[in-house]
C-alpha positions as CSV (number, residue, x, y, z in Angstrom):
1,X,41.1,63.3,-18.0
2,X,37.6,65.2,-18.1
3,X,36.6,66.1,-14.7
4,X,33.8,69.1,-15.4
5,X,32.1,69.5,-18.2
6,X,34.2,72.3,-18.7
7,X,38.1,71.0,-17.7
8,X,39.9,68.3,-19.0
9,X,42.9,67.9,-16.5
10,X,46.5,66.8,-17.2
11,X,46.7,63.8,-14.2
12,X,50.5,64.4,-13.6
13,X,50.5,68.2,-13.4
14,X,47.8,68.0,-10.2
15,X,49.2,70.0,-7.0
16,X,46.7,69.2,-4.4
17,X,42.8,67.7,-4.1
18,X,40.6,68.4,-1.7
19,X,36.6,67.8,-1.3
20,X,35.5,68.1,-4.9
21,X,38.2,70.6,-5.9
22,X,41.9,69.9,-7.8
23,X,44.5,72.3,-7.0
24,X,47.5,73.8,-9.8
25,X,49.0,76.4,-8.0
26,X,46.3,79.3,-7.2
27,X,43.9,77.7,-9.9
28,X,40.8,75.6,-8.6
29,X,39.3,73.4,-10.8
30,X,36.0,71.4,-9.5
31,X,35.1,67.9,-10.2
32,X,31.5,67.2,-11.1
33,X,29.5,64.8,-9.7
34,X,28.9,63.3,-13.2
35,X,32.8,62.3,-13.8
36,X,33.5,62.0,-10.2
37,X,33.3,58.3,-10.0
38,X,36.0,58.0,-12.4
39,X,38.5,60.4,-11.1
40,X,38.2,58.3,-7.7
41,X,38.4,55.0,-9.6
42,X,41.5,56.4,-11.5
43,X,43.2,57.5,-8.4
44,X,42.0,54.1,-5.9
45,X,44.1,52.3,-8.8
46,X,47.2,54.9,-8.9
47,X,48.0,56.6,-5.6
């Protein structure tokens, strides 16, 4: 799933989120405000 302009994130590898940030390991990826509304809808319907 695109999250940044820049990232496109594997959903099942995600360690951690926190504020506007998904965690793998030591490797922070942010989540723009442009695709954040669908991240959260994605994870409101799956976790």
């Amino acid at each position: 799933m695109r999250v940044h302009r820049s990232f496109i994130v594997n959903l099942d590898r995600i360690d951690t989120i926190e504020r506007s940030r998904i965690i793998f390991g030591k490797t922070y990826i942010p989540v723009s405000d442009q695709y954040k509304d669908k991240f959260q809808e994605y994870l409101d319907k799956n976790f």
